[in-house]
Structure formats: structure tokens, C-alpha cells
C-alpha positions in Angstrom: -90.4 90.5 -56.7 -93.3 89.2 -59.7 -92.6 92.2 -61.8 -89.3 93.7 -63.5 -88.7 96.6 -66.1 -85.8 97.5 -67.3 -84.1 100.2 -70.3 -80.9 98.2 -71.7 -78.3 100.8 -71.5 -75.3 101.3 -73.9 -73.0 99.4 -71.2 -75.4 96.6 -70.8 -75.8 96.2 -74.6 -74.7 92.4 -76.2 -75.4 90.6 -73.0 -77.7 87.2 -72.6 -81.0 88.5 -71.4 -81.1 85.9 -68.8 -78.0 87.4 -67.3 -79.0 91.0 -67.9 -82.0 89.7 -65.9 -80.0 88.3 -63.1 -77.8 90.9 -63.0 -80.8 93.0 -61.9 -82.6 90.7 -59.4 -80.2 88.1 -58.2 -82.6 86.9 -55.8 -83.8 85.3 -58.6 -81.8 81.8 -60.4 -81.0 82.0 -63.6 -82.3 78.2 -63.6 -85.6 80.3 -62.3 -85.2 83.2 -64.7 -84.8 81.0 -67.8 -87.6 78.8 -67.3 -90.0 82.4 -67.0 -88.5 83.3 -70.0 -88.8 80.1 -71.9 -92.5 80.3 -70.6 -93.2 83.2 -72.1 -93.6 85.9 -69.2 -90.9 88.6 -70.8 -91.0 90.5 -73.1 -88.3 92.9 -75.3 -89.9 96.1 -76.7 -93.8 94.5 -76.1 -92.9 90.9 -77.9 -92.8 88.0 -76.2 -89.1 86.6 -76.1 -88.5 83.0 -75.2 -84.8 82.6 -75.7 -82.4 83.5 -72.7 -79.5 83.4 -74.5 -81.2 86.6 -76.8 -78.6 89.4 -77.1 -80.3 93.0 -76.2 -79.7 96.3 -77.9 -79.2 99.7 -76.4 -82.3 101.6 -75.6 -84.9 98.3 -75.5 -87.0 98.1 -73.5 -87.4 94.6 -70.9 -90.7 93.4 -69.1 -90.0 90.4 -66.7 -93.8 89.1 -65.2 -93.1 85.8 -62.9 -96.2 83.9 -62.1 -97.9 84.6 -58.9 -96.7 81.4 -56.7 -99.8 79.3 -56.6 -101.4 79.8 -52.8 -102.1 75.5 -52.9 -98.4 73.6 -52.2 -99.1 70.5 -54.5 -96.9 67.4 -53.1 -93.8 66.0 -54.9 -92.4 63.1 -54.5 -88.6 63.2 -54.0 -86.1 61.5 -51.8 -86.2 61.8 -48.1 -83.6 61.3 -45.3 -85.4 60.9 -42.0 -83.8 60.6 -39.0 -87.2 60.5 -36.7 -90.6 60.9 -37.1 -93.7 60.6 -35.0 -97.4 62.8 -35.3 -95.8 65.7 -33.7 -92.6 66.3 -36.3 -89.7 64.8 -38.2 -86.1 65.6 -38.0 -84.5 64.6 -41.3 -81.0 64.9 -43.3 -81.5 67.8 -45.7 -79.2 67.9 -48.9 -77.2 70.8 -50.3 -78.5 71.9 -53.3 -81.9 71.0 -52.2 -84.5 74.9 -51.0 -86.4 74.4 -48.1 -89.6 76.1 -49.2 -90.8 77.7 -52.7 -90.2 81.0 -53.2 -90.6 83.2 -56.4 -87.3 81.8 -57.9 -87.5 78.2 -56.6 -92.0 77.5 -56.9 -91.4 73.8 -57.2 -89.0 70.7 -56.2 -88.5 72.1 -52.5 -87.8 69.8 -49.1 -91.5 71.3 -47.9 -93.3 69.7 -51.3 -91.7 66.9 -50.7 -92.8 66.4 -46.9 -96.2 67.2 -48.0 -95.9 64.0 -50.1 -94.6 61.9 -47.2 -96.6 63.9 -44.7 -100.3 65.4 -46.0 -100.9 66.2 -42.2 -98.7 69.4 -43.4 -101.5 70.6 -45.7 -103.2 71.7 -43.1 -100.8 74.2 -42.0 -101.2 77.4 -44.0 -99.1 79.4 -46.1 -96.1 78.3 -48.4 -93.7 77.2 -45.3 -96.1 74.9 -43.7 -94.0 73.1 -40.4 -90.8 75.4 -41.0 -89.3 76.6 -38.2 -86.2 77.3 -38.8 -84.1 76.8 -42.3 -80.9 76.1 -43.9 -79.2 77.6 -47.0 -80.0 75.7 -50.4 -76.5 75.0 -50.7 -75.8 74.1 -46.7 -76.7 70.4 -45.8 -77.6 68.7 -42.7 -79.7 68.2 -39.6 -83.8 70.2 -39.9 -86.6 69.9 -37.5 -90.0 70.1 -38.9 -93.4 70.4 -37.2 -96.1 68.5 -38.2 -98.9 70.5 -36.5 -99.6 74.2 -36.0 -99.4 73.2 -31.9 -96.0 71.7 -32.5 -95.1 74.4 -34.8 -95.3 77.2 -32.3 -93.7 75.1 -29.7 -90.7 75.0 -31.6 -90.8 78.5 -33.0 -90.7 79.5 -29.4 -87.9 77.3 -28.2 -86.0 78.5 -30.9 -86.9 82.1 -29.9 -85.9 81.3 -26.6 -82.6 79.9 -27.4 -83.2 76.5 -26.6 -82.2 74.6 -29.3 -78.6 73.5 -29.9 -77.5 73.9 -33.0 -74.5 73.0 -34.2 -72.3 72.8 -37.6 -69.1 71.6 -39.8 -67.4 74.0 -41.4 -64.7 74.2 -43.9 -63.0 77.5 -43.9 -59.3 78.8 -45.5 -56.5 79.2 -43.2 -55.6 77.9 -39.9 -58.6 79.2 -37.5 -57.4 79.5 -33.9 -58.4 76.7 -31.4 -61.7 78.4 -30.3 -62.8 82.0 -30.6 -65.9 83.7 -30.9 -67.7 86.5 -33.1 -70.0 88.8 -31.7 -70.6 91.5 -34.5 -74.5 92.6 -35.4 -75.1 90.9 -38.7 -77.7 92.9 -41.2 -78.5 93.8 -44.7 -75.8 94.5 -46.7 -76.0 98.2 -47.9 -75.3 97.9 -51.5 -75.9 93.7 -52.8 -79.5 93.2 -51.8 -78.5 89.4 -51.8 -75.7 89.4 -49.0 -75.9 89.9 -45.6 -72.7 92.2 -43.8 -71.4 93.0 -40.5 -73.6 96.1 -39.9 -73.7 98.2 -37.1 -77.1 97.8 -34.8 -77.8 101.7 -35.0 -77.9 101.3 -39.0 -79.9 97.6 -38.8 -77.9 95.1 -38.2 -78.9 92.6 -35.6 -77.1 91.3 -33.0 -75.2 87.6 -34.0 -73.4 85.5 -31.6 -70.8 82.7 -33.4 -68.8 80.4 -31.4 -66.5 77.6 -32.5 -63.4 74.5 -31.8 -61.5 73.9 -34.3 -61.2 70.3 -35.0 -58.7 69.7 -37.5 -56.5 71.8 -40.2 -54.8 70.7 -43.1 -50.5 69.7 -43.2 -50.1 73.0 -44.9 -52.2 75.0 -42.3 -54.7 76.2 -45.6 -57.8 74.9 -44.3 -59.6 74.3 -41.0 -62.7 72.2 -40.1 -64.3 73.8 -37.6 -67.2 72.8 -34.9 -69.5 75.7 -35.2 -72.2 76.9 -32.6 -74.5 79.5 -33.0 -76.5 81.4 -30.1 -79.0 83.5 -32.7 -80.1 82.7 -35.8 -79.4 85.2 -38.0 -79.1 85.0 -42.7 -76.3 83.9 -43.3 -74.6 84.3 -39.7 -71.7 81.7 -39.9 -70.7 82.6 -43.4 -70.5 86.6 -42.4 -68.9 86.0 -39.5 -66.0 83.9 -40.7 -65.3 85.8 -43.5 -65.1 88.8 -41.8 -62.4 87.2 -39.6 -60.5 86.4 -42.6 -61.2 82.5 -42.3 -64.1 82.8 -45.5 -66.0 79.4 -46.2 -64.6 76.8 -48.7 -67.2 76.9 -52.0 -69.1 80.3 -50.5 -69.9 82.1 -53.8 -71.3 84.9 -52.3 -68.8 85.9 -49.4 -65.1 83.8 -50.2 -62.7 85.1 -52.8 -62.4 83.5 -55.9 -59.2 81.2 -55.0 -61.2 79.8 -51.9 -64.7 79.7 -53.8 -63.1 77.5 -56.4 -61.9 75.1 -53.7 -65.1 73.5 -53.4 -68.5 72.8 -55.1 -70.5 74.4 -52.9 -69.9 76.6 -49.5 -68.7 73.5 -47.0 -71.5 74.3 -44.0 -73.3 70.8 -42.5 -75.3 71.1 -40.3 -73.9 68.3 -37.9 -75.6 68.5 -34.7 -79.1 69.4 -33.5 -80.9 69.0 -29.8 -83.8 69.9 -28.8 -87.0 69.2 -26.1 -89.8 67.2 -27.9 -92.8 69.7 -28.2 -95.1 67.7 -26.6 -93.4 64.5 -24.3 -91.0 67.0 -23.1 -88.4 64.4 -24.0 -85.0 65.3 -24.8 -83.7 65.1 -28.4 -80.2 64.4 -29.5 -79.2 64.0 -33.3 -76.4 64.1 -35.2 -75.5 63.4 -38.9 -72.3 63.3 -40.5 -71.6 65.6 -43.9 -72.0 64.2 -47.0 -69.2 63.3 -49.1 -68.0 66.2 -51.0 -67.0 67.6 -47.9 -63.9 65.1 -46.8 -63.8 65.1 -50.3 -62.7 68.8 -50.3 -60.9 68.7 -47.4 -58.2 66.0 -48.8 -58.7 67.0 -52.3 -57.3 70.5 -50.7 -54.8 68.9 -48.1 -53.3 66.2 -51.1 -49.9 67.9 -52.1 -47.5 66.5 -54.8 -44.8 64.1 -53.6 -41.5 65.5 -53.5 -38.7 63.6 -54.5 -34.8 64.4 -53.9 -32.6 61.4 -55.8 -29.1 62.0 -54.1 -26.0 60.1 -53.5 -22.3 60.1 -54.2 -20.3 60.2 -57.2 -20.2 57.1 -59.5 -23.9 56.2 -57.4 -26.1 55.6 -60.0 -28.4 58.6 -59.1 -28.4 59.8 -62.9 -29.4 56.7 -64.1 -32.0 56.2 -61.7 -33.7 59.5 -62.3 -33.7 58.5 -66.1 -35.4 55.9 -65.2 -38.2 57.8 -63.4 -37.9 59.9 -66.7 -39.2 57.5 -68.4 -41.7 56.2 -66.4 -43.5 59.4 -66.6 -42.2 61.3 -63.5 -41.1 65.0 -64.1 -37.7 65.0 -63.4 -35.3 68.6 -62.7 -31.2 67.5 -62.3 -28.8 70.3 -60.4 -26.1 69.4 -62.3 -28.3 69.9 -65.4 -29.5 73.5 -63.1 -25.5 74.6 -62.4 -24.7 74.0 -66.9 -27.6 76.4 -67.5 -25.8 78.8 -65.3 -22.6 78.4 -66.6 -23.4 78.7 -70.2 -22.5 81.9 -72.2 -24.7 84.6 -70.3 -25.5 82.3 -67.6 -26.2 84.2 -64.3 -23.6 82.2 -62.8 -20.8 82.7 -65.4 -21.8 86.2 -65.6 -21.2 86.0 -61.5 -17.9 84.4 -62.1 -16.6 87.1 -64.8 -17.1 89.9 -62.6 -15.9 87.6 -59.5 -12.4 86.7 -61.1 -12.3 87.9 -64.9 -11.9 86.1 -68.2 -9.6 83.2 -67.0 -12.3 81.4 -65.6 -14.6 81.8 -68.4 -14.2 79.9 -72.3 -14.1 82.5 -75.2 -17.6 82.2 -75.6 -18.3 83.3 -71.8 -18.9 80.2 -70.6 -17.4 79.0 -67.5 -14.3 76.7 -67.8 -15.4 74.3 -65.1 -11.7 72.7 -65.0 -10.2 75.9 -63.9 -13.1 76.6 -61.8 -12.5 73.2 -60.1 -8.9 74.0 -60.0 -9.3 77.9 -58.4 -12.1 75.9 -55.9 -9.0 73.7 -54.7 -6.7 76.4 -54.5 -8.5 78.8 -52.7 -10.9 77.7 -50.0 -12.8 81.1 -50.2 -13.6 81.5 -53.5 -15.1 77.5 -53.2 -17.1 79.1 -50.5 -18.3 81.7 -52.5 -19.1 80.1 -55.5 -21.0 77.3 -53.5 -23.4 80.0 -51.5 -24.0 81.7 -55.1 -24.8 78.8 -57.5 -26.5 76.7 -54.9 -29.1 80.0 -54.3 -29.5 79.9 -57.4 -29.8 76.2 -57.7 -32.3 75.9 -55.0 -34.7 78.4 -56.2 -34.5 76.4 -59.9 -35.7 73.4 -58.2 -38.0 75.5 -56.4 -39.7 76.8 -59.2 -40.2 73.6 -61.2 -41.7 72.5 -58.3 -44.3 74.8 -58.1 -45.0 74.6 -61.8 -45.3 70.8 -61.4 -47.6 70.9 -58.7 -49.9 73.8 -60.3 -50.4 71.2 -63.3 -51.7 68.8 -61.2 -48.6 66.3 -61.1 -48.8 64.0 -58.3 -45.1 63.4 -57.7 -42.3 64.9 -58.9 -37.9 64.0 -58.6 -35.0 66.3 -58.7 -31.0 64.4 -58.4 -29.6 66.8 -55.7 -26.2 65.7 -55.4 -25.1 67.9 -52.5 -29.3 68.2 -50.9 -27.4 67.4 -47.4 -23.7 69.2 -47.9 -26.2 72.3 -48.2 -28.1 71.9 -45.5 -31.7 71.6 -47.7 -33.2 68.9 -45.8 -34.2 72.4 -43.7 -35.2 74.1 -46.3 -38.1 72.7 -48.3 -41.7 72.9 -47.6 -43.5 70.9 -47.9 -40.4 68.5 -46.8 -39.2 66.2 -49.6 -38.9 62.3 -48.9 -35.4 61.2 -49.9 -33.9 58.6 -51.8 -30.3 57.7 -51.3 -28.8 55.8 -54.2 -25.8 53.5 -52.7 -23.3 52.1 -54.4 -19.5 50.7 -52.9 -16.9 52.9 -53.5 -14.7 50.7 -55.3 -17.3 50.1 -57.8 -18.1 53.6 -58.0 -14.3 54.8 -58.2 -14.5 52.0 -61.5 -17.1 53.3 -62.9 -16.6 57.1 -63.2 -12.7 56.1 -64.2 -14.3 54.3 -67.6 -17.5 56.5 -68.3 -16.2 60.1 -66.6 -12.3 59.6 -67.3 -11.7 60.7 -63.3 -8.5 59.7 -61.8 -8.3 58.6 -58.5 -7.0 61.9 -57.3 -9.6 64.0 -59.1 -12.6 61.6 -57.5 -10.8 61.5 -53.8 -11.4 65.4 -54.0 -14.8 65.5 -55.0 -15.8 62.5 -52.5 -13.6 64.7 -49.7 -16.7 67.4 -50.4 -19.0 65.5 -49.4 -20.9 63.3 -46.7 -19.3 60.4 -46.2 -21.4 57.9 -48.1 -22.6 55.8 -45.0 -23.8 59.3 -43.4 -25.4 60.2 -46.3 -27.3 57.0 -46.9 -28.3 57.2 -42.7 -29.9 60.4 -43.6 -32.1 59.3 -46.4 -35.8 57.9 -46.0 -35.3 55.2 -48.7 -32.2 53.7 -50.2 -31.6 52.2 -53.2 -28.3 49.5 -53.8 -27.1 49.9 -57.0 -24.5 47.6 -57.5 -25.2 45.7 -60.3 -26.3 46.5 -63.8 -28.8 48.8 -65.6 -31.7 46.5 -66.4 -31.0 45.5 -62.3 -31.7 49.1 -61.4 -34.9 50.1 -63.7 -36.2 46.8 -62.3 -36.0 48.5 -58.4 -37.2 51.9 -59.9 -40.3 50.2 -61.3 -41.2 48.3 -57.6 -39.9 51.4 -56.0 -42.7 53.5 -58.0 -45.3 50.8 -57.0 -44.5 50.5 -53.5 -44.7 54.5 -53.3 -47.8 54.7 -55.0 -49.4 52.2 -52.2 -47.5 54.3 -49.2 -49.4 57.7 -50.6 -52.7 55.8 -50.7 -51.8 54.4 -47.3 -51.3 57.9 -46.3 -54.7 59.3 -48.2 -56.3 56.8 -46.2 -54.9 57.4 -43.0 -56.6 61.3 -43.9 -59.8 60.5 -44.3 -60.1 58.2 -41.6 -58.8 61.0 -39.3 -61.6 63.1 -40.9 -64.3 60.7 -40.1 -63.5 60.1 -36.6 -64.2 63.1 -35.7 -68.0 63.6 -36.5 -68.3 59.8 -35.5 
């Protein structure tokens, strides 16, 4: 496409020109379509118009004219990541981001231009694709065999005709992709977005595709895959159709991923990782292979890395409170079930509101709060109504923590805490996903009995019945990852939340690490 007219409709009206213009043709960059503008090759109503931010008006009319691509390929000098080279051809490392060859919306700063600096020998090879025998998405990275002669160049064209070249990618897709598998549907032009390719049936043009792949590795939370893809033909866009039409889309893939998996990457996550072949003229056997570039582990962990969980548990009288103020203050978000269970007994709280219509207004203050001594005193009484009330507020509990959570680790917060007294009496350890890691807070019961005596006002009978509901401490503290001893005073404790904050921030990194070397043995 060199020419394009257009009559700016009412619906169009107000937009950028340069994405009026792209809208139209997006074969064409906008990088590509504002530099023709800025040049001065459209026009709006017969006058030249050089801004692409220009707003149009109903009714105008537009004149795009790119310049013809010049026939000559002038050289450009540019990095280069070569793998092998000899007279015959070069096998190098191609980045994303970088076009193989010029084409109307890329004329300059292509991998070909760049050869032909490295490589005149290519100038004599006509047209604009001199050596190219088979190509690579701008944004897909990785392994590219390029002929040197016209001989060599038809050499290879056949072999990759014939199906004789191994080709071989990475791929990042969404979802947990089954071991292996294969896709076998004819791949053409979509019918309606001249830019995209579709699964189209042969009888209406669509060429027959062949996709095959292992997965390698998936993600804790089963949302991503990287995959070891082969492909038998060679068809636009093959891998990228074929796994999004199995519902497993490319991370990055602006063209064929929804917008929650586009945004998980930079750029669609497709390397191309291994490539063999029979030299064109020895008849030796080539083998290469190149690992992806960093963006892609990069995604992959950045996608994997969840917030770290924290339940703060532990007996009455423990400490626990304290020590969660303390990771207050140090910055980590912090959610308290007791703090959860006051919200829902307060005056329309759904848990007094539970307990009026359970039992009436003798369990409930004049305000319609609940009266938590006669609660605790009906609990006692009446083993049913404890089990009742337990099931009810603790739903409501565990979907509280639940949802702060979430929230948390939508924001971006790396780690999180919420004091869960009862987290094993419940039976949560089972429950959460991702799990939490736990951190028991011990403390001897004598000490503790002292202690909620002179800040609580408990009696001994009142704290034997609320330690008789739950684990016995030395269970409780077995069950726990970590475990904190609190038995001396507060400056003692913040002191041990500081190097336990420290000590957890190196075990995550440890853990990071662990991730990414795991990722990189496997396209070692």
C-alpha cells in the first residue's frame, strides 16, 4: 500500500490523524505513518499537513502518498549477534523488536540493512530481501539463517520447502498447557482484520499448519506455561494462531491474547530457541541453539512472583497482637480477626444481625450490638449454639481476610500478615491458596495466664475456658513454619520482628533465585 484516501466521517471526527491513518491501514506503524506525515506526503483537503497529532473534521478529505521504497538497500550499521558465519551464510541471534527486511512501513533500520553492512556479498542478491529465507516476527526473537549467495539461497529455500529444517521455539503462553499436544488446523487470512491471520478452513483459503509442542515448565499457580514449540510448516503467524485458538494465547501477543494476558508482557514471548539444518554446500550438519533474552524469565517470574502470605497465630496472652503491631509499623499491611469478628458484632453488623434473629435481643446491647459476655456465656452453656456461631462468623471471617488479601496483592504489596487466632481450630491451614507460611508466637502459660490477668482482667477460670478451645499450645506451635518466643519484654520482641522481616526478605530472594535458575536450566 503507497497510496491512501480517505472522507473523515461524522464517527471518525476529533481523532489524531495518525491514528485515523492507522486505523485504516494497520499494516502500517504509526512510528511509519508519523514520520510520512511529518515528511510531508499527506495531505487534508489538498494542503500539506505535517502534524500527526492534527484533529480531523467531518466531511475532510485525507491523502496519504508513502514514498516508493528505494529499489538500492543502502547498508546500516547496527548491532549484530552471529552465531556462525562462513562465504556460504550466517546464522545469527535476531532481537525482538528488530524487522527482518524493509517494507513500506519499516524502509530503514532492518536486520537485512544491517547484514549488508557486515556482509556486501548480499548486494548482489536482488530485490529488497536479499539472503532471506525464511523470517521471524519483528517482535519474536531468536535463531535466523541467512544465505549469502543466490546458490545458497535456493538451497535453503528448498530444504525449507522440503521440511528439512528443524525449527524449534520458547513460548510463554496463559494457563497450564497439557504435557504435549498438537494443532493441526489450516491457518489463513483472517476474513475481516487484514493484519491477523485465523484458523480458516482450506476450502475458503486457509493453508494447512502443523504445531507441536512439550511443555517444560508452568508457573505455582498453574497461570503460565513455557512451552518447547515445533513447527512442521511455516505458516504467518502459525504458533500464535494455533495457541490461541486452544485457549493457551501468547504472553505480550497484541494482536491475538486478550488484554489481561497482553499486558503480562512487553512483547508476545516467542524465541526462537533451536534451529538445525544441512550446510548448503559441505552437506555438514548444523545444530544451534540460543537462549531468550531476558525479558522473557523476566516475565515468567515477574508473573509466577505472588505476595507472601502471613498468618500471626498463637494462644491467648501470646504476644501475637503485639507482634503484628509491630509488623504494622514496619510497613506490612496488617488485617486482625478479632479486629474482623468487632466489625460484625457492631450495631448492624452481619453477625449481630445473625445473632438477633438466631436468639433475640438478650444477646444483643440496646444499640444492636452483640453483648459478647452473654454470647460467651450462651457459647458455654449450650454446645450447639457455640457451634453455630463458630461456622457463621468464622465464614464470614475467612472471606474478610480473603478479600484484603486480594486487595493487597492487586496493589502490588509484596507481603502481607493477618493474627488468626483460631487459623488451625478452623481447619484454614486447607483452605488458603496460595498456602500462607505461618508464624506461631509462643509464650509459657504461666506468663501468659499473668499477663492477660493484669492487661485483660481474665480470671483463671475465664482463660482455662478459652485455652480449653483451643490447640494445645505445644500442638499448635508443631504446626507452624516459624516460631517466635516471646517471653520477655516489648522492646525484646520488635527486636525479633525486625530480624524476622530480614531473614524473610533473604528466604523470598532465595526462593526468586531458586526460580530463575530452574528457568535457565532448561534452555541450557
Amino acid at each position: 500500500m503507497n497510496s491512501l484516501k480517505l472522507e473523515i466521517t461524522a464517527a471518525q471526527a476529533g481523532q489524531r490523524l495518525d491514528r485515523l491513518l492507522h486505523a485504516a491501514e494497520p499494516d502500517l506503524s504509526r512510528t511509519a505513518l508519523q514520520k510520512a506525515i511529518q515528511s510531508g506526503h499527506c495531505t487534508v483537503d489538498g494542503l500539506t499537513e505535517t502534524r500527526p497529532a492534527a484533529k480531523v473534521r467531518t466531511g475532510q478529505q485525507v491523502h496519504l502518498q508513502l514514498p516508493e521504497v528505494s529499489g538500492q538497500l543502502q547498508p546500516e550499521d547496527g548491532h549484530l549477534e552471529l552465531l556462525w558465519q562462513d562465504e556460504h551464510l550466517v546464522v545469527c541471534n535476531k532481537p525482538a523488536g528488530l524487522t527482518v527486511h524493509p517494507c513500506p512501513s519499516c524502509p530503514e533500520q532492518t536486520l537485512v540493512q544491517r547484514l549488508l553492512a557486515r556482509f556486501p556479498q548480499l548486494g548482489k542478491i536482488e530485490g529488497q530481501r536479499p539472503g532471506i529465507v525464511h523470517r521471524l516476527d519483528k517482535d519474536t526473537s531468536g535463531l535466523l539463517v541467512v544465505a549469502l549467495t543466490e546458490t545458497d539461497r535456493l538451497s535453503l529455500s528448498n530444504a525449507f520447502a522440503d521440511r528439512q529444517v528443524h525449527k524449534e521455539y520458547l513460548a510463554l503462553v496463559a494457563g497450564l498447557a497439557p504435557k504435549s499436544g498438537q494443532c493441526q488446523e489450516p491457518v489463513g487470512r483472517h476474513p475481516t482484520a487484514k493484519v491477523k491471520m485465523a484458523i480458516v478452513p482450506e476450502n475458503r483459503g486457509g493453508r494447512h499448519a502443523h504445531t507441536e509442542w512439550q511443555r517444560l515448565w508452568h508457573s505455582e499457580n498453574k497461570a503460565i506455561s513455557l512451552l518447547a514449540v515445533r513447527i512442521h510448516t511455516g505458516r504467518t503467524h502459525q504458533i500464535r494462531v494455533h495457541m490461541a485458538h486452544l485457549g493457551y494465547p501468547l504472553l505480550g501477543d497484541k494482536l491475538y491474547a486478550p488484554k489481561a494476558v497482553r499486558d503480562m508482557a512487553p512483547r508476545q514471548m516467542l524465541h526462537a530457541w533451536r534451529l538445525s539444518f544441512t550446510h548448503p554446500a559441505s552437506g555438514e550438519a548444523l545444530s544451534f541453539s540460543c537462549p531468550p533474552p531476558d525479558d522473557m524469565p523476566e516475565a515468567a517470574l515477574t508473573t509466577d512472583r505472588r505476595m507472601q502470605r502471613l498468618v500471626i497465630t498463637g494462644n491467648p496472652g501470646s504476644g501475637k497482637s503485639a507482634f503484628s503491631d509491630f509488623l504494622a509499623q514496619k510497613g506490612v499491611p496488617v488485617i486482625s480477626a478479632d479486629t474482623i469478628v468487632t466489625s460484625l458484632y457492631a450495631p448492624s453488623g452481619a453477625g449481630s444481625q445473625w445473632i438477633g434473629r438466631l436468639r433475640g435481643a438478650r444477646l444483643l446491647e440496646a444499640d444492636g450490638s452483640v453483648n459478647r459476655v452473654a454470647l460467651m456465656a450462651a457459647m458455654q452453656e449450650d454446645p450447639v449454639l457455640r457451634r453455630d456461631v463458630e461456622q457463621t462468623v468464622h465464614a464470614l471471617t475467612r472471606q474478610a481476610v480473603e478479600t484484603f488479601w486480594a486487595q493487597e496483592e492487586a496493589q502490588g504489596t509484596p507481603l502481607a500478615a493477618a493474627e488468626i487466632p483460631l487459623y488451625f481450630e478452623c481447619g484454614w491451614q486447607q483452605l488458603f491458596s496460595p498456602k500462607p507460611l505461618t508464624v506461631g508466637v509462643h509464650c509459657p502459660l504461666p506468663l501468659r495466664s499473668a499477663r492477660t490477668a493484669r492487661t485483660r482482667g481474665w480470671n483463671q477460670e475465664k482463660m482455662a475456658a478459652l485455652e480449653a478451645w483451643q490447640w494445645p499450645e505445644e500442638q499448635k506451635m508443631a504446626a507452624c513454619d516459624l516460631i517466635i518466643t516471646n517471653d520477655k519484654y516489648l522492646r525484646h520482641l520488635d527486636d525479633k520482628v525486625t530480624r524476622f522481616l530480614l531473614q524473610l526478605r533473604l528466604h523470598l530472594e532465595k526462593a526468586q533465585q531458586k526460580q530463575a535458575d530452574t528457568l535457565t536450566k532448561l534452555w541450557l
